[in-house]
KEMAR-489241 format. One line per 5 residues: number of its first residue (from 1); their letters; for each residue x, y, z of C-alpha. Coordinates in steps of 0.02 Angstrom, whole numbers, plus 50000, padded with zeros to 5 digits. Example, Ala and Ser with C-alpha at 12.3 -4.5 7.8 and 13.67 -1.06 7.14 Angstrom:
1	AS	50615:49775:50390 | 50684:49947:50357
# end
This chain:
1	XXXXX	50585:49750:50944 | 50619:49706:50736 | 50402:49779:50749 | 50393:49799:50568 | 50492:49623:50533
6	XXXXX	50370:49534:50632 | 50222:49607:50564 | 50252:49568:50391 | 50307:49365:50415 | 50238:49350:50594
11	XXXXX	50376:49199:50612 | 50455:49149:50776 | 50545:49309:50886 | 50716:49237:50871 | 50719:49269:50690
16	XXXXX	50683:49448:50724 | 50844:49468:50833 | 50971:49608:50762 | 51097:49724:50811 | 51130:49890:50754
21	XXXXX	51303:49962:50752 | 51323:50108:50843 | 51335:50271:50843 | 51239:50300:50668 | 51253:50459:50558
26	XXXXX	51144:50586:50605 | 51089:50628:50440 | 50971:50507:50334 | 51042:50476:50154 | 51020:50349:49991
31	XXXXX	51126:50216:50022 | 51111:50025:49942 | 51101:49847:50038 | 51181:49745:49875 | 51141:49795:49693
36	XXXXX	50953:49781:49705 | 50899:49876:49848 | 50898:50067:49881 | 50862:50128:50041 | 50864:50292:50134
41	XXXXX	50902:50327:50315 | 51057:50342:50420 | 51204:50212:50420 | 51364:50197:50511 | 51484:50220:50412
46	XXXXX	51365:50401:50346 | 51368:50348:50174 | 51207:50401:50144 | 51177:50529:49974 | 51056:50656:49947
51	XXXXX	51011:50600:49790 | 50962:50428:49692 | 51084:50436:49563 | 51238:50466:49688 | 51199:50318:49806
56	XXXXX	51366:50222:49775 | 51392:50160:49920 | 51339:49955:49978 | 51300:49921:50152 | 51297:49747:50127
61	XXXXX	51486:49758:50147 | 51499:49807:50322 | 51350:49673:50380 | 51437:49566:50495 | 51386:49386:50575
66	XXXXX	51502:49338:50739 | 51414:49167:50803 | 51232:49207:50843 | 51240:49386:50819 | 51197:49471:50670
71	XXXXX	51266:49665:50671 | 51218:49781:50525 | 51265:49946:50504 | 51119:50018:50476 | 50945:50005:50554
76	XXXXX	50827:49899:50469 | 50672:49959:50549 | 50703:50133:50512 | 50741:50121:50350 | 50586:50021:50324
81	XXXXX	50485:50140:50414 | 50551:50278:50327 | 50508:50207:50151 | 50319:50161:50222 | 50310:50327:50282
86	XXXXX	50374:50420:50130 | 50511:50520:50216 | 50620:50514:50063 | 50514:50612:49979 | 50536:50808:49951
91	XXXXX	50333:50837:49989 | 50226:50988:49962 | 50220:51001:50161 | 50410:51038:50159 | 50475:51242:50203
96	XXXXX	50554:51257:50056 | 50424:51225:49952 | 50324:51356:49986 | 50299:51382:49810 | 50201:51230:49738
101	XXXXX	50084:51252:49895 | 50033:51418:49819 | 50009:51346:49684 | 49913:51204:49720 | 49831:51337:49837
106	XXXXX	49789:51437:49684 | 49733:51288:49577 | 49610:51214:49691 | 49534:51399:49738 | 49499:51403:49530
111	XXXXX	49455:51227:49492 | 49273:51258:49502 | 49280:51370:49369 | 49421:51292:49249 | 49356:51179:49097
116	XXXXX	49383:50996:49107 | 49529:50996:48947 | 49605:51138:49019 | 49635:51038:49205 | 49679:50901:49102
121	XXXXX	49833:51008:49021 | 49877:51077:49177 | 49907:50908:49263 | 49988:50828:49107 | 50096:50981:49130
126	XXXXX	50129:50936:49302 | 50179:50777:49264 | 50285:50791:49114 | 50421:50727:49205 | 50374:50574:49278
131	XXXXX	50477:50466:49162 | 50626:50532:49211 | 50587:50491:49420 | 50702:50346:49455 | 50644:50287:49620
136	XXXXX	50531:50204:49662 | 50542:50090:49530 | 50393:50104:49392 | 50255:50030:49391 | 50288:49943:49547
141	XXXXX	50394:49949:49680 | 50464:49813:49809 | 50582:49889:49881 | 50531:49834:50050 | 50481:49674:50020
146	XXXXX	50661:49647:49965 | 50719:49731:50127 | 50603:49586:50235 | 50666:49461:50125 | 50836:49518:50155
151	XXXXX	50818:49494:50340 | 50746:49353:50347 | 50889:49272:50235 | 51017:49346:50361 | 50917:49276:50511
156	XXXXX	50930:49106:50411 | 51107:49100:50407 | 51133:49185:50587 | 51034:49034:50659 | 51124:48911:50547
161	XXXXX	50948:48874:50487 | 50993:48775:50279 | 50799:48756:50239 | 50649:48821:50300 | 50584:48954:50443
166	XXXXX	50387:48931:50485 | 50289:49100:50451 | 50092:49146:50467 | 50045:49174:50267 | 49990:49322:50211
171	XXXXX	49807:49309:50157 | 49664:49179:50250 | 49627:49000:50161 | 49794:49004:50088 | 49762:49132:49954
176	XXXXX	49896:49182:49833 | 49871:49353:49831 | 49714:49484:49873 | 49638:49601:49757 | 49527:49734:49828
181	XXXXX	49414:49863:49717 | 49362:50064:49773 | 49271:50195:49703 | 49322:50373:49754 | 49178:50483:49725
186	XXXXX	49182:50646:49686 | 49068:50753:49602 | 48852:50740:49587 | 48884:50647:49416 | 48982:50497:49499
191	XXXXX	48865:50503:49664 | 48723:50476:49546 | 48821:50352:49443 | 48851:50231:49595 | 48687:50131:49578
196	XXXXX	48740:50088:49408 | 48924:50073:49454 | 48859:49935:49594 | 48771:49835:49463 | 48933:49827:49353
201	XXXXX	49023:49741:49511 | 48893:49630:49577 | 48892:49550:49389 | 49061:49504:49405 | 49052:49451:49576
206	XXXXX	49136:49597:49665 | 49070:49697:49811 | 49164:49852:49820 | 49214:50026:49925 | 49142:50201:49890
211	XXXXX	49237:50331:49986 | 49118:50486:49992 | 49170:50676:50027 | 49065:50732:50180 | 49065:50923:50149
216	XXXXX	49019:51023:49985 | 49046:50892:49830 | 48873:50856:49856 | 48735:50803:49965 | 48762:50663:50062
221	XXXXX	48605:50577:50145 | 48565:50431:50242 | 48473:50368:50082 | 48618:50375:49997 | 48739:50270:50113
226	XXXXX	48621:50134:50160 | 48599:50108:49980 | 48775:50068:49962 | 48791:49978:50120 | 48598:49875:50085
231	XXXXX	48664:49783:49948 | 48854:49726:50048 | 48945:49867:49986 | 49054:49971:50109 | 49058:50146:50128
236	XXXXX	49216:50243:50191 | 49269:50436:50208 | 49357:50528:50070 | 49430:50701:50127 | 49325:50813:50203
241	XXXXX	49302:50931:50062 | 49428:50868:49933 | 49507:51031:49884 | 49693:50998:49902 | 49713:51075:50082
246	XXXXX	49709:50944:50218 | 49891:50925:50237 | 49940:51099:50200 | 49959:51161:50398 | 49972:51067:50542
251	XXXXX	49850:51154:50645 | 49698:51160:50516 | 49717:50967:50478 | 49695:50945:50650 | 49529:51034:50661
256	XXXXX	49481:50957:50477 | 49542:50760:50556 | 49413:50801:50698 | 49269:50825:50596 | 49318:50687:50473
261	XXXXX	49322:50557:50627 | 49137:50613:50655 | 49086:50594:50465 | 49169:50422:50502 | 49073:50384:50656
266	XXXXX	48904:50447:50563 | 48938:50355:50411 | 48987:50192:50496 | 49128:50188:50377 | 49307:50097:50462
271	XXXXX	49410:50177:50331 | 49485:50336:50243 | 49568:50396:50110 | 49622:50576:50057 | 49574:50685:49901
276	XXXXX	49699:50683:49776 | 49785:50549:49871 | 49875:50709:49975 | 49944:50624:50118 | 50063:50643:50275
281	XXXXX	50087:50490:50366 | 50157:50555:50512 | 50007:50655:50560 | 49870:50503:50558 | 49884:50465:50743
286	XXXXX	49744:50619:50723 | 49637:50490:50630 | 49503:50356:50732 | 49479:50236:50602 | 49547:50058:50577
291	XXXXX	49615:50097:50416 | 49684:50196:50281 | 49711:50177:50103 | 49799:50355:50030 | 49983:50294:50013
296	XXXXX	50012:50241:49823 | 50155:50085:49789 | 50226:50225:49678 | 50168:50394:49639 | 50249:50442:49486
301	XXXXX	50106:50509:49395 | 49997:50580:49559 | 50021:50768:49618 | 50119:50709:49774 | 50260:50606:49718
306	XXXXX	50329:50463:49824 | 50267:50306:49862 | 50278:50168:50011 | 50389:50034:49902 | 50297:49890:49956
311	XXXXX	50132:49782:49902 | 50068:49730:50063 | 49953:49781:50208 | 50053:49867:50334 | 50041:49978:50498
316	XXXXX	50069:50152:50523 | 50029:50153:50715 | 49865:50054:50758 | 49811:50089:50584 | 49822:49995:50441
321	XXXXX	49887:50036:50280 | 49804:49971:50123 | 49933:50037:49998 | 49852:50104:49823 | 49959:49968:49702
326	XXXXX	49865:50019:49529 | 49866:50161:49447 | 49699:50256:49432 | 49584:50270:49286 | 49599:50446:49288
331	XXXXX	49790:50432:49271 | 49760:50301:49127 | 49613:50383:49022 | 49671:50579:49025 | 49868:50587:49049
336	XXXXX	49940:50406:48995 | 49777:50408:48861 | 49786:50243:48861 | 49619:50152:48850 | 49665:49964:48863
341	XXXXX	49684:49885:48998 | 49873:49822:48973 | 49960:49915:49123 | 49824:49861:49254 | 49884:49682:49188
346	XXXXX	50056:49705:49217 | 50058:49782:49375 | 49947:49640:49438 | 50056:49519:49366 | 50203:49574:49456
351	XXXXX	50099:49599:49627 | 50041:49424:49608 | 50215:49373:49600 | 50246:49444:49741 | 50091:49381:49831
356	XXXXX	50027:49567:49878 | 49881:49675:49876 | 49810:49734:49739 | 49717:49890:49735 | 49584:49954:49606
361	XXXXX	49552:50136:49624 | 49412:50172:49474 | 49281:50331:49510 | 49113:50318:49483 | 49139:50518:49391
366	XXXXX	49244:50452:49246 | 49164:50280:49198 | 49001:50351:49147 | 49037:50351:48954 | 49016:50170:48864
371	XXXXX	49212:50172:48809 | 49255:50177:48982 | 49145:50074:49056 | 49198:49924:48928 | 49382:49954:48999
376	XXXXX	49315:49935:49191 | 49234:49796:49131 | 49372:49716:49065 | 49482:49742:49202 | 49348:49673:49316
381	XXXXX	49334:49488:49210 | 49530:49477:49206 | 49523:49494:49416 | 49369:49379:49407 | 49479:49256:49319
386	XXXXX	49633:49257:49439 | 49492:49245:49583 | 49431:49075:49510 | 49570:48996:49429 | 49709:49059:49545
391	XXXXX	49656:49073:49690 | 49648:49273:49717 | 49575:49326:49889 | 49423:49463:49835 | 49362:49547:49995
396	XXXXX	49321:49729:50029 | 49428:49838:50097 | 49384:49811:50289 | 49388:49636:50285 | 49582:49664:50222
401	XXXXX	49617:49771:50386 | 49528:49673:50510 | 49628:49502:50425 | 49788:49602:50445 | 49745:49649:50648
406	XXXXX	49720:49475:50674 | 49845:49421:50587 | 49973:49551:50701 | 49933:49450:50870 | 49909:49288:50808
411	XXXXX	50078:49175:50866 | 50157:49036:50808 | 50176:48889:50927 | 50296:48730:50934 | 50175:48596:51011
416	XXXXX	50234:48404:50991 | 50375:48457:50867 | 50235:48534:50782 | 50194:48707:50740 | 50022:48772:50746
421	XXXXX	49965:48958:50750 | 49849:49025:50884 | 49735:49173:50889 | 49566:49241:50832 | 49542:49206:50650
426	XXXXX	49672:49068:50661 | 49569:48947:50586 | 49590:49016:50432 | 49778:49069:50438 | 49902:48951:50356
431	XXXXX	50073:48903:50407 | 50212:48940:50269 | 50398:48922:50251 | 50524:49053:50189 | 50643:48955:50112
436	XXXXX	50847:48967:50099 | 50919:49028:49915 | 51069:49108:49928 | 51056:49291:49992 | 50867:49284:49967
441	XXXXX	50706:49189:50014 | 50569:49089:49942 | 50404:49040:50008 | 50327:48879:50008 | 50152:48772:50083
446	XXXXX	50184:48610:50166 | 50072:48491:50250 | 49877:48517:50236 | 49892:48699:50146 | 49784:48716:50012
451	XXXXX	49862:48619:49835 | 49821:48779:49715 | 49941:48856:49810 | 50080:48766:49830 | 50171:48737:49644
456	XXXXX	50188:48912:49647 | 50224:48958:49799 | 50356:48843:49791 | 50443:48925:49630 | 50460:49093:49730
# end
């Protein structure tokens, strides 16, 4: 079953139908699918490279079409999967880098007692390199958007289909794109800060996410939470103590995940996200909430490099991902310096275009100061804008995952030589069409969609 195919277009099955040649490599490799498109996993014709710059090789050559059957030499879910999941990546987890876990090991046991310019050096130390990180591509990544768009251009011309294939769209009420906003809080300053920090959003129309640490930041009481939650706002779990060591062995994040699913179940929070955006994918089937949102688009300039290459919503078992597709103010303010508001614009821009998710990450702990506070608030009017003039789905977090679940088991259905889509929540879904141009795809709203949407959707 083409799982991760259908979850991102939710079309008709028959457009999900591929074949894999067979056997594949056993090892997983960089390989290309045309000029535009690296991916990494196992092909086979084992072409697949160890390393970015060496990936030579095009798969596209050896895809093959022989009546209705479409044959590719690779696997397209895997490689998906394996970009969502971040298995490229050399991560701290890894045996051979036993090193950089001592020393994040090291780092975390001394933060208390290091000076705020001096952790600032350190991590612009850290990072010195990040310009020189080819892939993903900076400052975001599609990588597997191309990769569904790809498919679904080779389904096209597998089932002689010239024009249009029906899909469920993306967002509800025929949005062009979503924009979500969260607050990671982390010390007694930003805790203290959120009332504040709630009044900033609410005058720009915003309700927003505050992610709290459960165990030694600070005290967390009942108070606290309900008034975040009173006044619409959602509360979710961040980390359990945020000190850089909830991925570092298997057996310990097991014990840590149980006692975060209960600060979950006390809170009444649905989602999670991880200190220092430290994550492991593979180990969240540990995790009891409905979703996540630790997995950055790209992740040149956080500790753990990677990133999941894509700008939508997607699922990493029965959880959903909400994928971190801005850079954080901390990243901005103390290692780019940059206190405008210029790369949040761009990397929207490009999301839109791509009619994904964008995520705000801005803590409450470094927004107290005036200067800052004029750049959040600047960033918040340009989002306001797009919400009201183009059409921008603003929700919180939670509403995001529970539109994505329905969205996974609604269905298309040919009724009268008519399609309609069935489900819970269908009432607000829209039909769409990925459209035929050349090797690739473009979407487009027919019928009764909503008009704000359609000139552009139509351009692609």
């Amino acid at each position: 079953m083409a799982q991760h195919f259908l979850d991102y277009y939710r079309c008709p099955e028959v457009y999900a139908d591929f074949e894999t040649a067979q056997p594949l490599s056993g090892d997983r490799g960089y390989f290309r699918w045309g000029e535009d498109t690296l991916c990494y996993g196992r092909t086979a014709s084992a072409c697949g490279v160890s390393h970015t710059e060496d990936a030579a090789c095009d798969a596209a050559k050896e895809i093959a079409i022989r009546g209705s059957r479409l044959l590719l030499p690779f696997n397209p879910e895997e490689i998906t999967e394996n970009l969502q999941r971040e298995r490229y990546s050399a991560h701290f987890r890894e045996p051979d880098r036993l090193s950089n876990r001592i020393l994040r090991k090291i780092y975390y046991r001394l933060r208390p007692w290091l000076s705020v310019p001096l952790r600032k050096r350190l991590q612009q130390i850290h990072l010195r390199k990040w310009r020189e990180i080819s892939f993903p591509s900076w400052p975001v990544d599609f990588t597997v958007d191309r990769i569904h768009r790809k498919r679904m251009a080779l389904a096209m011309r597998t089932e002689g289909v010239t024009e249009k294939v029906p899909f469920i769209w993306f967002w509800p009420d025929g949005c062009t794109s979503c924009a979500i906003v969260t607050h990671d809080v982390e010390d007694p300053a930003g805790r203290d800060f959120c009332p504040q920090l709630m009044d900033i959003d609410e005058s720009f129309g915003f309700h927003s996410a505050f992610q709290v640490v459960p165990e030694e930041r600070y005290e967390v009481t009942a108070e606290y939470l309900n008034q975040i939650t009173s006044r619409g706002f959602e509360v979710n779990v961040h980390d359990l103590k945020h000190d850089g060591r909830l991925y570092a062995e298997y057996d310990e994040f097991l014990r840590r995940a149980a006692r975060i699913n209960a600060y979950g179940k006390q809170f009444g929070a649905s989602g999670f996200r991880s200190g220092i955006l430290y994550r492991n994918a593979d180990w969240y089937g540990a995790f009891e909430f409905l979703y996540d949102m630790s997995i950055p688009n790209v992740a040149h300039l956080d500790p753990q490099h990677g990133g999941c290459c894509t700008v939508m919503p997607y699922f990493i078992g029965d959880m959903v991902e909400l994928p971190v597709t801005c850079t954080q103010d901390y990243t901005l303010f103390h290692v780019l310096k940059d206190y405008s508001i210029d790369l949040w614009k761009k990397q929207i821009d490009l999301i839109r275009e791509n009619y994904g998710l964008v995520t705000i990450l801005v803590h409450p702990d470094y927004i107290v100061e005036p200067r800052e506070q004029n750049v959040y608030k600047r960033l918040l009017q340009y989002v306001a804008d797009l919400r009201d003039t183009d059409h921008m789905w603003t929700p919180l977090p939670g509403e995001v995952a529970k539109w994505w679940r329905q969205r996974r088991e609604m269905s298309l259905v040919c009724h009268e030589g008519q399609w309609r889509i069935e489900g819970e929540g269908s009432e607000r879904a829209r039909i769409a069409y990925a459209c035929a141009d050349g090797d690739q795809v473009t979407y487009s709203f027919t019928g009764d969609n909503i008009a704000v949407a359609s000139s552009r959707l139509v351009q692609g």
